[in-house]
C-alpha positions as CSV (number, residue, x, y, z in Angstrom):
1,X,8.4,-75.2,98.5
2,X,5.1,-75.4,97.8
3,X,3.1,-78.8,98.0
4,X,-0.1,-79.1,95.5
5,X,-1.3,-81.5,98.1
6,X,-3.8,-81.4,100.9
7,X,-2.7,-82.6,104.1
8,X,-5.2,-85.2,103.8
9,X,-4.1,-85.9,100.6
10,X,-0.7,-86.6,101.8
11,X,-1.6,-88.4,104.2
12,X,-3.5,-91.0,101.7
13,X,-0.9,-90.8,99.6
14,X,1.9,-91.8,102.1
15,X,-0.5,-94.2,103.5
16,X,-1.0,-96.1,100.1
17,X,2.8,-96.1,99.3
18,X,3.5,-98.0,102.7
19,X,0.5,-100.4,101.9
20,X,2.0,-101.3,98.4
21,X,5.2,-101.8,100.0
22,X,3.4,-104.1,102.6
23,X,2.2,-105.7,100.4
24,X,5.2,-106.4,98.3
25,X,7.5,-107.7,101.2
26,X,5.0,-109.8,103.4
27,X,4.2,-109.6,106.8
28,X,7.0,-111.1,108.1
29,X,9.2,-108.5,106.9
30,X,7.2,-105.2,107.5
31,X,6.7,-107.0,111.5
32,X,11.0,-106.5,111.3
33,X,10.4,-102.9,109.8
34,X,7.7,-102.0,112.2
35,X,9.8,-102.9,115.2
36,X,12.7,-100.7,113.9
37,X,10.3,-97.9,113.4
38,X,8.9,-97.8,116.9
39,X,12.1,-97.9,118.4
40,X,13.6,-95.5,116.2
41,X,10.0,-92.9,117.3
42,X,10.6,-94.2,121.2
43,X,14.0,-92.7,121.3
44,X,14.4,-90.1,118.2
45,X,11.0,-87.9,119.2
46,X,11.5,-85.5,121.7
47,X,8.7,-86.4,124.2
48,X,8.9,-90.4,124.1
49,X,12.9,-90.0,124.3
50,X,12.4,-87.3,127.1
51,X,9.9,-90.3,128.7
52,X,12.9,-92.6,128.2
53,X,15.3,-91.2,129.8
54,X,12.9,-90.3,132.4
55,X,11.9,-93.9,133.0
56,X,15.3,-94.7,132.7
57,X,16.6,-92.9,135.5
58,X,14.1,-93.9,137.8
59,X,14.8,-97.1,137.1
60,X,18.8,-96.6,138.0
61,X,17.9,-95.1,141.4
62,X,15.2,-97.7,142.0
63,X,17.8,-100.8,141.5
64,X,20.2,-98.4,143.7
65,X,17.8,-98.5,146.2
66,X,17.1,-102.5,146.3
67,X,20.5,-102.6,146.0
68,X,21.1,-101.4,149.9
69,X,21.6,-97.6,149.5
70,X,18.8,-96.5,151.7
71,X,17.1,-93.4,150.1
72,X,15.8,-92.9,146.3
73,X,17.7,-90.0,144.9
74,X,15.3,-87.2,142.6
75,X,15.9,-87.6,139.2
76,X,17.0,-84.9,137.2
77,X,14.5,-81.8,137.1
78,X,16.2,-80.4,133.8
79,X,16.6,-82.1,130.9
80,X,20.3,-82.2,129.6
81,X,20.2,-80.4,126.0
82,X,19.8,-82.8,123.1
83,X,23.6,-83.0,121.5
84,X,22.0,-83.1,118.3
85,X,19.9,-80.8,116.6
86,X,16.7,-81.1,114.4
87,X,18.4,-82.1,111.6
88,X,20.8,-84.7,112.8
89,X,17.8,-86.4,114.7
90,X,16.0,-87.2,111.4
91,X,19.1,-88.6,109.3
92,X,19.2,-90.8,112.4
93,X,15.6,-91.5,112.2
94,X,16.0,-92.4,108.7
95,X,19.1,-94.8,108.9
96,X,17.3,-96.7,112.2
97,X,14.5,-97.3,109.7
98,X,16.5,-97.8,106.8
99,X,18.3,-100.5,109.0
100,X,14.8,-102.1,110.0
101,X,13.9,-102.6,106.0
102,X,17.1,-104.2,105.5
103,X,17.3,-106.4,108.2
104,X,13.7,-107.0,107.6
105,X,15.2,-108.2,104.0
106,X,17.8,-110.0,104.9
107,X,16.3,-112.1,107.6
108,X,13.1,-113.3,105.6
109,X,12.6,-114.8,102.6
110,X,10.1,-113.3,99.9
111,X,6.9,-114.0,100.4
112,X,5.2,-116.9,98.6
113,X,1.7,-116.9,98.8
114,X,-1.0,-113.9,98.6
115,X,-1.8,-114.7,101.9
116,X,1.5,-113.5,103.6
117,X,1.7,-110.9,101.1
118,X,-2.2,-109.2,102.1
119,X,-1.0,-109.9,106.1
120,X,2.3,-107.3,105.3
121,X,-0.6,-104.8,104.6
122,X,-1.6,-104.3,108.4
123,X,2.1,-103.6,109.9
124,X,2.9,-101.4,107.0
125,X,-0.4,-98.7,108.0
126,X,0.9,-99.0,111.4
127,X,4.5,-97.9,110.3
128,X,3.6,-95.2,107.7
129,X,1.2,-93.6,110.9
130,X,4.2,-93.5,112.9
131,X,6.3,-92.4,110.5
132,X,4.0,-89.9,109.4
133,X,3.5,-89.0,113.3
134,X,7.2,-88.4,113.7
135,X,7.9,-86.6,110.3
136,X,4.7,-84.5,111.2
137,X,6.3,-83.6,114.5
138,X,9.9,-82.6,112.7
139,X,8.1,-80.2,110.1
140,X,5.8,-78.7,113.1
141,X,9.3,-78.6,115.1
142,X,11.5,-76.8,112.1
143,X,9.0,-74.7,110.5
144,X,10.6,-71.6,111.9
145,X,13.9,-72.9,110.5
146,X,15.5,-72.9,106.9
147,X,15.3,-76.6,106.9
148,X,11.7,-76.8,105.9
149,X,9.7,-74.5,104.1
150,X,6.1,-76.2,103.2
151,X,3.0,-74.8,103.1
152,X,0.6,-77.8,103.6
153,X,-0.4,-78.2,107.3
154,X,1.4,-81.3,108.5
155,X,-1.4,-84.1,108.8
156,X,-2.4,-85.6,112.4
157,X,-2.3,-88.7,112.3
158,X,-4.4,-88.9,115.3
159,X,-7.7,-88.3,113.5
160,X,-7.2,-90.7,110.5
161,X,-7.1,-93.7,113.2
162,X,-10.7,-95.0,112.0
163,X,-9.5,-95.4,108.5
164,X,-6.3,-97.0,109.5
165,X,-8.6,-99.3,111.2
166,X,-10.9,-99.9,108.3
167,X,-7.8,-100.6,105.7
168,X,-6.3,-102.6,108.3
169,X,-9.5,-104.7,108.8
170,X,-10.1,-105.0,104.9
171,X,-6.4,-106.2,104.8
172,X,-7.3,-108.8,106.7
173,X,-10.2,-110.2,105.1
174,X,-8.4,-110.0,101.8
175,X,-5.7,-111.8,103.8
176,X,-8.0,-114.5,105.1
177,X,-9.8,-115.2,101.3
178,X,-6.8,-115.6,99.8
179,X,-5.1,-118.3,102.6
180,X,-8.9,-120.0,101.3
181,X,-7.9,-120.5,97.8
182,X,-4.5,-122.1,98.3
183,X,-3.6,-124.2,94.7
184,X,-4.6,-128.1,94.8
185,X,-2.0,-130.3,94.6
186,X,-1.4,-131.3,91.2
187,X,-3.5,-134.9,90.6
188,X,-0.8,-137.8,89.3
């Protein structure tokens, strides 16, 4: 398959569908989503899940050794192979995020105001650069494979941090000018 698109291009263009959608659900809600995404990139990407469990081990043998037993034990040298593959590791990827926008629904009401709704911008760039981080990752992981055949160089997310920054810190302003004009009360 063959993308017309730049990576860069991409990149805007995922960018800009998560800040409309920011934008449409408030901040409170995309703060739900956000959450759901970085857990679902801590433990679904290979290196922060390797960190993980990792950190995770060490963490048993340390409470083992408070506990009385007398000597930390090595964590394991060799990581255990992943029980799923590639592809099973992004349909759970997707569902953990899927579940973040629905709780994210569910648990807040819709926003009222412009100014909630210009706040939702900021955690949505955060969330489309980690999704784009992990999803970048996947494509660079399976190119080799069947799964994914596209031509386009995956972005790095990395080097687009300054305009992340930028539309986050225009988000904001928009955010704070429109909390300014809230609507008079209505004169009896």
């Amino acid at each position: 398959m063959v993308l017309p698109l730049t990576s860069q291009q991409c990149f805007a263009v995922t960018i800009f569908v998560f800040i409309f959608a920011g934008f449409m659900r408030g901040w409170r809600r995309e703060i739900m989503s956000l959450v759901f995404i970085l857990i679902a990139v801590a433990l679904i990407h290979p290196h922060t899940s390797d960190d993980v469990n990792g950190f995770m081990a060490r963490l048993g043998n340390f409470i083992a050794y408070l506990g009385g037993s007398g000597q930390l034990n090595a964590p394991p040298s060799s990581p255990t192979p992943g029980l799923v593959g590639p592809f099973w590791s992004l349909i759970i990827f997707v569902l953990i995020v899927a579940l973040g926008y629905y709780v994210g629904n569910k648990v807040f009401p819709v926003p009222t105001n412009h100014h909630d709704r210009f706040l939702g911008v900021i955690p949505a760039i955060i969330a489309g650069a980690f999704v784009i981080f992990y999803l970048s990752d996947y494509v660079k992981a399976t190119a080799g494979s069947a799964n994914v055949q596209v031509q386009v160089a995956p972005p790095e997310p990395s080097t687009y941090v300054p305009m992340i920054f930028v539309l986050a810190l225009v988000a904001l302003v928009a955010g704070l000018i429109a909390s300014r004009f809230k609507k008079a009360p209505a004169k009896k």
